[in-house]
MIMI-459445 format. One record per residue (C-alpha): residue number from 1; z, x, y. Coordinates in pm, whole numbers, plus 50000, padded with zeros to 5 digits. Layout:
num:NUM | up:Z | east:X | north:Y;
...
# end
This chain:
num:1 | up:49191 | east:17330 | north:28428;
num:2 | up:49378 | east:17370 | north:28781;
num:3 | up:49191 | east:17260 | north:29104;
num:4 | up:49278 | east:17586 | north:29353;
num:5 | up:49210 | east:17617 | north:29689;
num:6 | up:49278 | east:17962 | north:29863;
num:7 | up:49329 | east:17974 | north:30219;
num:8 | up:49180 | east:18388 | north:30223;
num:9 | up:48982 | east:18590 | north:30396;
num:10 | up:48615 | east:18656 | north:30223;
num:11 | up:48255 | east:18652 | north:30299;
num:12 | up:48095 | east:18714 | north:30530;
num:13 | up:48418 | east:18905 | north:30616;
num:14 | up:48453 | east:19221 | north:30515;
num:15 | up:48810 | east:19391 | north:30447;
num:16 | up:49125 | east:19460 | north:30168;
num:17 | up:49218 | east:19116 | north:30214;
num:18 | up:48915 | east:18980 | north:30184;
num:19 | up:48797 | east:19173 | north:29876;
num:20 | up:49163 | east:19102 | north:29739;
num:21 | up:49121 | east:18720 | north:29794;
num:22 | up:48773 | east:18704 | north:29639;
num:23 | up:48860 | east:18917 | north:29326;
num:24 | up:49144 | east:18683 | north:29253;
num:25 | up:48899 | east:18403 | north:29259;
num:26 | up:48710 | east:18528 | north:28987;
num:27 | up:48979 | east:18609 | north:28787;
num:28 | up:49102 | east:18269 | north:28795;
num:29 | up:48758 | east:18075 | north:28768;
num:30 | up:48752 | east:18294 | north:28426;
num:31 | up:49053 | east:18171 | north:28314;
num:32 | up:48890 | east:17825 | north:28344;
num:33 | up:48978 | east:17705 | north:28662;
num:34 | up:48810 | east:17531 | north:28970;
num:35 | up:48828 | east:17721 | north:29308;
num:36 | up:48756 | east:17660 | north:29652;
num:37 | up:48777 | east:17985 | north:29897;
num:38 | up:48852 | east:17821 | north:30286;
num:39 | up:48767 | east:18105 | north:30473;
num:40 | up:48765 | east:18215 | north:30892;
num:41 | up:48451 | east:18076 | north:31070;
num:42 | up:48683 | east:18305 | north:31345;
num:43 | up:48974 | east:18529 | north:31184;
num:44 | up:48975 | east:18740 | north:31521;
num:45 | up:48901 | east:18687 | north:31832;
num:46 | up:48660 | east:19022 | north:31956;
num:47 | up:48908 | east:19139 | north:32160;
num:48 | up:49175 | east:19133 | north:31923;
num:49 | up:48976 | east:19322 | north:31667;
num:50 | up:48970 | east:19736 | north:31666;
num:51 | up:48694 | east:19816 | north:31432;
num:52 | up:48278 | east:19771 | north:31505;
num:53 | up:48245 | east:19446 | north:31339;
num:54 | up:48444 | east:19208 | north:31115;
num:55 | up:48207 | east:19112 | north:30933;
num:56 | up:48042 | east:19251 | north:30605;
num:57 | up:47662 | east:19382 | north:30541;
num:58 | up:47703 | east:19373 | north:30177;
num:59 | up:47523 | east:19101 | north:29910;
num:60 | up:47727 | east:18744 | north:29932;
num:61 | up:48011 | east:18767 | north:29584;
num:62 | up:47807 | east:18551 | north:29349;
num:63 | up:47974 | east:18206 | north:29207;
num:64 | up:48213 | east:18184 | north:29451;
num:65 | up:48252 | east:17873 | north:29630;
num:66 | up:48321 | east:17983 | north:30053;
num:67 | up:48363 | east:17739 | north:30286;
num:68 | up:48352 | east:17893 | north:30619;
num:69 | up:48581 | east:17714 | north:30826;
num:70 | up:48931 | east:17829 | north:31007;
num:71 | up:48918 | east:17911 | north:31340;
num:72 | up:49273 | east:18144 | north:31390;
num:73 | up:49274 | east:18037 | north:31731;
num:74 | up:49182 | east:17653 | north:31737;
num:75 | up:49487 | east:17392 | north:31671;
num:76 | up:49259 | east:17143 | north:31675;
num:77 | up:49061 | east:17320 | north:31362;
num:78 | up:49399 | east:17346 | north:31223;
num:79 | up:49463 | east:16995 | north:31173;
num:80 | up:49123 | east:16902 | north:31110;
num:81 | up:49099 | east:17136 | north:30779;
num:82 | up:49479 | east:17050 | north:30704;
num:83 | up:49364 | east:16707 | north:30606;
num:84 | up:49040 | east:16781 | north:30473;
num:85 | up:49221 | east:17035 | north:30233;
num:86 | up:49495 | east:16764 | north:30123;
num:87 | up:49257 | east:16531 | north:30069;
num:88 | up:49134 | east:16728 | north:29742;
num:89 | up:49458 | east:16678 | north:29583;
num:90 | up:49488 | east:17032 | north:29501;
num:91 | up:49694 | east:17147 | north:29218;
num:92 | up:49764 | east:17474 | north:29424;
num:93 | up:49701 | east:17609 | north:29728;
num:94 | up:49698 | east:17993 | north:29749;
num:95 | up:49766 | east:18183 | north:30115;
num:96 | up:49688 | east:18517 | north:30173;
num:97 | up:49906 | east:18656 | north:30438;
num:98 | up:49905 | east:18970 | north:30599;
num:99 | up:49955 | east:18985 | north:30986;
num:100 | up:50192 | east:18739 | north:31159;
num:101 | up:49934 | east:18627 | north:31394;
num:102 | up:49781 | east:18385 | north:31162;
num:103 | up:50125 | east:18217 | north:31097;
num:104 | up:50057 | east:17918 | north:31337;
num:105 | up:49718 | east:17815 | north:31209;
num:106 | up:49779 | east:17887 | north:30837;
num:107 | up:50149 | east:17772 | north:30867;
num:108 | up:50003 | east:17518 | north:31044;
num:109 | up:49739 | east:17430 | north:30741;
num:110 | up:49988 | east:17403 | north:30508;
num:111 | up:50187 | east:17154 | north:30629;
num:112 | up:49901 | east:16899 | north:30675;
num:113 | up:49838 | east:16969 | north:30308;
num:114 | up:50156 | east:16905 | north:30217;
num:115 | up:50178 | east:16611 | north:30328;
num:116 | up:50034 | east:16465 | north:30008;
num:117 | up:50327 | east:16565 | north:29806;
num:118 | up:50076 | east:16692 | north:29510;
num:119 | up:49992 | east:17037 | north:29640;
num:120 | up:50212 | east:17342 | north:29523;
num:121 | up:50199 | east:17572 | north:29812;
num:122 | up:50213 | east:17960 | north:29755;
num:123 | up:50231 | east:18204 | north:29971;
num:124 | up:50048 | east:18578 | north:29844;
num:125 | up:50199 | east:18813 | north:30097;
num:126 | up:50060 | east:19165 | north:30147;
num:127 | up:50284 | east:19226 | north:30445;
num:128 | up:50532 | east:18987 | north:30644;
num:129 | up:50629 | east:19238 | north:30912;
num:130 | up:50333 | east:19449 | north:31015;
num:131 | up:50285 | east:19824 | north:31000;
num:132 | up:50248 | east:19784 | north:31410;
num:133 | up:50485 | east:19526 | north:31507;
num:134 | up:50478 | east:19296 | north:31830;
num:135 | up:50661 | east:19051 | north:32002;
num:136 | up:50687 | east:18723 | north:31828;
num:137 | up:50630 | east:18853 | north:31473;
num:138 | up:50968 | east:18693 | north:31312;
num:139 | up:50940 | east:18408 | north:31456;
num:140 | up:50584 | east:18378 | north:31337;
num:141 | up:50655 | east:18443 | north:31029;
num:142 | up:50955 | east:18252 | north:30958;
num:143 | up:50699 | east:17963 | north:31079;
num:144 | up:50460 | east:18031 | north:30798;
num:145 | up:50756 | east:18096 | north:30554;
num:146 | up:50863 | east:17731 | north:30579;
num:147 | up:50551 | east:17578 | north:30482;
num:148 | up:50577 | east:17727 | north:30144;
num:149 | up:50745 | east:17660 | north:29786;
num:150 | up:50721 | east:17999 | north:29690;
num:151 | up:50642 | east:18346 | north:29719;
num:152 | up:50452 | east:18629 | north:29523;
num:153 | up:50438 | east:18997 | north:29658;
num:154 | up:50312 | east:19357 | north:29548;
num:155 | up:50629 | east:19599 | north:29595;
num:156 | up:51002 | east:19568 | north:29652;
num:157 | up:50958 | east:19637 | north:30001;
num:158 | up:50754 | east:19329 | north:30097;
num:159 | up:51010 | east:19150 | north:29888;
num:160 | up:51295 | east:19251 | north:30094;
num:161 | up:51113 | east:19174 | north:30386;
num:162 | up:51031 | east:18839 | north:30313;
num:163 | up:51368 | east:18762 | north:30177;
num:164 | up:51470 | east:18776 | north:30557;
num:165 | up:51241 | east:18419 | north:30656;
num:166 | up:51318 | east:18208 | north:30311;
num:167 | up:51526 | east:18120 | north:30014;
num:168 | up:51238 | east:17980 | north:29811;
num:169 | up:51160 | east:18183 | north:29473;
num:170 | up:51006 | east:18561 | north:29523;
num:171 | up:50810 | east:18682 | north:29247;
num:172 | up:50707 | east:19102 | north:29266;
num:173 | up:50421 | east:19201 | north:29058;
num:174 | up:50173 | east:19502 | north:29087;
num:175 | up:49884 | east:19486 | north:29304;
num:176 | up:49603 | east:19453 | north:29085;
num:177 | up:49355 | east:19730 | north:28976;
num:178 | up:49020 | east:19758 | north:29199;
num:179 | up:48776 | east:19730 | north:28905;
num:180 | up:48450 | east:19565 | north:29072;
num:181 | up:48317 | east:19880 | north:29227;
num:182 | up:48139 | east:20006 | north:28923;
num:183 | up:48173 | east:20265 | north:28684;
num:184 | up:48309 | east:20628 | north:28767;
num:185 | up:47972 | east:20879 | north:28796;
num:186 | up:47922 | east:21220 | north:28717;
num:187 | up:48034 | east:21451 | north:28990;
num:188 | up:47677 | east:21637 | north:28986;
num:189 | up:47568 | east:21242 | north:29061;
num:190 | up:47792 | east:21161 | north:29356;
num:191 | up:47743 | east:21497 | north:29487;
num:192 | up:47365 | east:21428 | north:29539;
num:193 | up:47433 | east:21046 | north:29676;
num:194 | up:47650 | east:21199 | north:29933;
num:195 | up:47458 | east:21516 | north:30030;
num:196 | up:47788 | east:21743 | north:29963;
num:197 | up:47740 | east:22119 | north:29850;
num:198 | up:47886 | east:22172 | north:29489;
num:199 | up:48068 | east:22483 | north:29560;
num:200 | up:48379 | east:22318 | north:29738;
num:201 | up:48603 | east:22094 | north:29572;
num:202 | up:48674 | east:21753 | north:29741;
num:203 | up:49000 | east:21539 | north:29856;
num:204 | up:48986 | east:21239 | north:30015;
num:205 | up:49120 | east:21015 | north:30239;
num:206 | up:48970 | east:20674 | north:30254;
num:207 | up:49013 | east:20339 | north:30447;
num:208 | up:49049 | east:20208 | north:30763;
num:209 | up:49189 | east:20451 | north:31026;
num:210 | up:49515 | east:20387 | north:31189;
num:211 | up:49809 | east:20533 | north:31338;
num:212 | up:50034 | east:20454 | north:31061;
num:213 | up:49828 | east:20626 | north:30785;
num:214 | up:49930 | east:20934 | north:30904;
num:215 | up:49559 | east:21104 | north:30873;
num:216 | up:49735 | east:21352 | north:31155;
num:217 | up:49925 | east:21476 | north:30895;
num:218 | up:49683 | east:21506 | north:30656;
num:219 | up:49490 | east:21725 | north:30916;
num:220 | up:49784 | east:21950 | north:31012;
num:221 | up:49827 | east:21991 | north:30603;
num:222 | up:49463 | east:22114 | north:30612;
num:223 | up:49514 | east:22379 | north:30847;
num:224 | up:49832 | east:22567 | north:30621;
num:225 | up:49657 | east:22900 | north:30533;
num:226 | up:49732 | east:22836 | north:30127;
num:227 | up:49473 | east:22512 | north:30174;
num:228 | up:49270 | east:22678 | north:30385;
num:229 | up:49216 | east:22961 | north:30132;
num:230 | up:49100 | east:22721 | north:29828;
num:231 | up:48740 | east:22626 | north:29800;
num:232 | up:48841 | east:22289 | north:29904;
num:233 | up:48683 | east:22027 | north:30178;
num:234 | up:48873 | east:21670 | north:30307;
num:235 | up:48625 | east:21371 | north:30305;
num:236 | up:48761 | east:21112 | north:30588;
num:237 | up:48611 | east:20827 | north:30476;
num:238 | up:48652 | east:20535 | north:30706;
num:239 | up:48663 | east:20333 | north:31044;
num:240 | up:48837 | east:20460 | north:31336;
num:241 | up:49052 | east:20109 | north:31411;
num:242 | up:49159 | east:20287 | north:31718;
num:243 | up:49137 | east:20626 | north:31917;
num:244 | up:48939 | east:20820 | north:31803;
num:245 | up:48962 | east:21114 | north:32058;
num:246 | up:49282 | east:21158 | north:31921;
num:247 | up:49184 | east:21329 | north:31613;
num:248 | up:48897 | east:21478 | north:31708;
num:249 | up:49155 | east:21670 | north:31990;
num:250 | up:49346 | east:21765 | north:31637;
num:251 | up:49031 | east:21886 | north:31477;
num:252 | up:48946 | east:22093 | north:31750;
num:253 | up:49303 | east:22213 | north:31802;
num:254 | up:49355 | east:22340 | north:31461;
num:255 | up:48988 | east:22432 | north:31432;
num:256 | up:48927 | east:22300 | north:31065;
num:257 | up:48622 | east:22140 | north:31125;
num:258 | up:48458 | east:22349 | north:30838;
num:259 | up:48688 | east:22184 | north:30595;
num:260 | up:48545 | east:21866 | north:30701;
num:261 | up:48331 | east:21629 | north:30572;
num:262 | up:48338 | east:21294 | north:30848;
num:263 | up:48212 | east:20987 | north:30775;
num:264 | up:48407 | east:20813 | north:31009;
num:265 | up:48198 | east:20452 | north:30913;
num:266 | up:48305 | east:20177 | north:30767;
num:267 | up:48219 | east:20243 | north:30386;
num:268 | up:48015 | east:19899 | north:30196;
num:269 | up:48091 | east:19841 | north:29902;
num:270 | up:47802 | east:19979 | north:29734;
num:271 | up:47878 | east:20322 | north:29801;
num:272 | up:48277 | east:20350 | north:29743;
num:273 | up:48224 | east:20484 | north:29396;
num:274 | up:48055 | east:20787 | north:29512;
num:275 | up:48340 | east:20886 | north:29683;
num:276 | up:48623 | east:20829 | north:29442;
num:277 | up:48375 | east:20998 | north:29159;
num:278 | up:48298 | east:21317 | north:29374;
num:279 | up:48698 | east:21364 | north:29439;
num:280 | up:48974 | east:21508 | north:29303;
num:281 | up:49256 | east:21392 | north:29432;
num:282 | up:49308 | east:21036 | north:29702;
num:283 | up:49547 | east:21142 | north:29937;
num:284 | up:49734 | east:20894 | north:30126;
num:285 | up:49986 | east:21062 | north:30375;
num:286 | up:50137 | east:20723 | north:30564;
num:287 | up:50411 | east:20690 | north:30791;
num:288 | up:50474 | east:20345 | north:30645;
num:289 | up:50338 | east:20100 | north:30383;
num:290 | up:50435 | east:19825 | north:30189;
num:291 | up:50169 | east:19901 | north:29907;
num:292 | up:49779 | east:20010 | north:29922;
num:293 | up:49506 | east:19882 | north:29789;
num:294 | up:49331 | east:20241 | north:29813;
num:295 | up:49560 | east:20336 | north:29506;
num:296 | up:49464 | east:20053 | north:29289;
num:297 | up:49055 | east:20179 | north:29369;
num:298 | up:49228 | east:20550 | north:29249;
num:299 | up:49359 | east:20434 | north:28945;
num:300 | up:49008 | east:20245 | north:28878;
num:301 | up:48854 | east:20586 | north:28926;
num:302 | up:49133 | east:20734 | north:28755;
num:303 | up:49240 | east:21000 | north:29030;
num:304 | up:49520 | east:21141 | north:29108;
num:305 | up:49696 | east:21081 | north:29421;
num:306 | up:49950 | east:21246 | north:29717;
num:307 | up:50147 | east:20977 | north:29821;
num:308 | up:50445 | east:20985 | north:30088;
num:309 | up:50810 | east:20831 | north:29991;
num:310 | up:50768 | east:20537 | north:30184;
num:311 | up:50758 | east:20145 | north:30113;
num:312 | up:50630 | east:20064 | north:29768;
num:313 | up:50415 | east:20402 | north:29687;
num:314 | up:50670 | east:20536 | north:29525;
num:315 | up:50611 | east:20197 | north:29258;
num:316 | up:50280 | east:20250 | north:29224;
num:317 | up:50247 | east:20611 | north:29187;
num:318 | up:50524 | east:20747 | north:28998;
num:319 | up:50560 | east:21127 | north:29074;
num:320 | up:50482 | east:21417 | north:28823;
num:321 | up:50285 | east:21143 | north:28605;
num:322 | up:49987 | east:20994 | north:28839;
num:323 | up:50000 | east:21241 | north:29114;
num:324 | up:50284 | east:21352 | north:29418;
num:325 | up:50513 | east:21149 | north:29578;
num:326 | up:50615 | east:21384 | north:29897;
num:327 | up:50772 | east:21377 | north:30232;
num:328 | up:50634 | east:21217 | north:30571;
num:329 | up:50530 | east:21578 | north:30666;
num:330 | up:50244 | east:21831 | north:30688;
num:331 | up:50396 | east:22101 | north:30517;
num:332 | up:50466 | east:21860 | north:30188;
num:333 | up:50145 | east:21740 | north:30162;
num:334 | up:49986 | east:22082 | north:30184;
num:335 | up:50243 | east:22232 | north:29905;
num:336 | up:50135 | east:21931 | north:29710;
num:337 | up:49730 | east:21987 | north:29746;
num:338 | up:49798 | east:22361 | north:29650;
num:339 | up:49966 | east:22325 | north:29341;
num:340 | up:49716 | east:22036 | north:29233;
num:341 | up:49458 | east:22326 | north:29219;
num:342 | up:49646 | east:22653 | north:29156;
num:343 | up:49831 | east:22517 | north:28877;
num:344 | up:49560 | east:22290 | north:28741;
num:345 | up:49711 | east:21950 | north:28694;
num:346 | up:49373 | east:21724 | north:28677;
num:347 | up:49446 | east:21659 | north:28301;
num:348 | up:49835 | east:21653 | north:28272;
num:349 | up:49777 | east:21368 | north:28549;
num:350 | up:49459 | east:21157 | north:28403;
num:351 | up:49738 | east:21106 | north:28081;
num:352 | up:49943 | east:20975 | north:28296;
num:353 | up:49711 | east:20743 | north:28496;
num:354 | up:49560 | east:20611 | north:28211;
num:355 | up:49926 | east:20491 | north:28121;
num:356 | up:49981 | east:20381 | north:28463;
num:357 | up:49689 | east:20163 | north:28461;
num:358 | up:49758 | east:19908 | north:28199;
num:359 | up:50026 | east:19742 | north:28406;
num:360 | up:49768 | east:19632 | north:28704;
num:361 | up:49579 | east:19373 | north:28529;
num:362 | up:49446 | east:19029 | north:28753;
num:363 | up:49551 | east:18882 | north:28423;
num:364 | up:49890 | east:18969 | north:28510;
num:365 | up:49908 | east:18865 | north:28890;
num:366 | up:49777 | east:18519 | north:28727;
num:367 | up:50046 | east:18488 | north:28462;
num:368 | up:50319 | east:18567 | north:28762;
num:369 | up:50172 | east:18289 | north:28957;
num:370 | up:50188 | east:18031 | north:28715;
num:371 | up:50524 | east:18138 | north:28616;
num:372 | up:50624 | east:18116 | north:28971;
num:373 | up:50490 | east:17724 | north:28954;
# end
């Protein structure tokens, strides 16, 4: 049995990373091990934040131990859980990183811990250069690179990436399947949870809303007279982090409203498999990524996606077998929606999703950490 501590996002916060960091707990405390989840008492300050609320309404994850602790913004708290942190003689100490902001306290962290020479420090690294970049980010993150022995990302584009701020060992594996948001329902069933009317078909976008999704494009897509001729509605499922006038301007401009269905909210946890049951197909029409966690809660559900050729995607969602890989443009994704339902693809693609989904095990993420030891 290993003694872990992960340095993570999780409740009360709410999030990817968070629900990433917790689910990776589990996994490991079924494999046998001891963990300890350090968590933000402050991840960021208000003003920093672009969503409602950062923090979650949903039941607490049961047997998981959370200490809520890190302040992002407080060396003082830095040091203070550095030590406390080393002083449990950790086997290994996990780090979820995602935005170079946190590099000075986490980077920070680690190098207190270290300090007691027992502690194998690895970093988990959704992104190392953000989707929105700002000043400062390289050097922040070639601060938090250096406090690590190794490295384990989710596509070969975060690899790359982080290849830039270290030498130390890169392992790539899969981001792991979403499988703790239930069963898929009936369609009759989600239909009814959601209040939708069953004579449309649904597609859906889901997650946080930002600029570099691309939802704009998803919009324009609706509003190409072969879409708007099929029996076919877009569910926007999400949290404007950002303006939201903006695409209500597009809605209005290419007046699709009708093919609408808004629930611009964040979505708990609770009620996520209604809305991968009720649709057919999880379009995801970024301007840039790295890799999504919103495919790995498709393949759960076991839809197929629209993806656009950019960062890892293309990994995760081969093209022709799990859904469309297509260009960074309207017209793409609208050819793609069209011949989902004119030529009737729902089966040829759950074959290939169900073959697809054997590689994204937590099992597997575990096995490439260890290695990586």
């Amino acid at each position: 049995m290993k003694k872990i501590v992960l340095l993570s996002p999780a409740y009360p916060l709410r999030g990817g990373i968070a629900t990433f960091g917790e689910r990776l707990a589990q996994a490991f405390q079924q494999a046998g091990n001891q963990v300890i989840i350090y968590t933000f008492s402050l991840q960021y300050p208000n003003f920093l934040f672009p969503g409602k609320t950062q923090y979650s309404e949903d039941a607490p994850p049961k047997d998981l131990d959370i200490q809520v602790k890190i302040n992002s913004i407080s060396p003082l708290n830095w040091w203070k859980i550095g030590r406390e942190i080393r002083q449990l003689n950790a086997d290994l100490v996990l780090t979820m990183f995602w935005l170079p902001f946190m590099a000075p306290c986490l980077g920070t962290i680690l190098r207190q811990i270290r300090k007691n020479k027992t502690s194998k420090t690895i970093a988990i690294v959704h992104n190392i250069i953000p989707h929105e970049k700002r000043l400062g980010d390289k050097l922040f993150a070639k601060y938090f690179a250096q406090a690590n022995d190794a490295f384990v990302v989710l596509s070969n584009a975060v690899a790359e990436d982080t290849r830039q701020f270290t030498n130390q060992p890169i392992a790539i594996t899969p981001h792991p399947i979403y499988d703790h948001y239930g069963t898929p329902l009936d369609r009759e069933e989600a239909l009814s949870a959601l209040n939708l009317e069953e004579n449309y078909r649904y597609i859906l976008f889901f997650g946080f809303i930002r600029d570099y999704k691309g939802l704009d494009l998803l919009l324009e897509a609706m509003s190409n007279p072969q879409v708007k001729a099929l029996p076919v509605k877009l569910i926007i499922a999400g949290e404007y982090y950002g303006n939201s006038e903006k695409y209500e301007k597009i809605i209005d401009t290419l007046a699709i409203k009708s093919q609408l269905v808004l629930h611009t909210h964040f979505i708990a946890n609770e009620q996520i498999k209604y809305y991968f049951s009720v649709a057919d197909l999880v379009v995801q029409p970024y301007r840039s990524a790295t890799q999504s966690g919103i495919s790995q809660v498709a393949y759960h559900f076991e839809k197929p996606m629209v993806v656009t050729n950019v960062g890892g995607l293309p990994e995760i969602v081969p093209h022709s077998e799990a859904g469309y890989v297509v260009e960074v443009n309207p017209t793409a994704i609208a050819e793609a929606i069209v011949d989902f339902y004119y030529n009737d693809m729902m089966d040829k693609f759950k074959e290939g999703l169900l073959r697809q989904k054997q590689k994204y095990s937590w099992n597997h993420l575990i096995h490439t950490i260890e290695h990586i030891i």
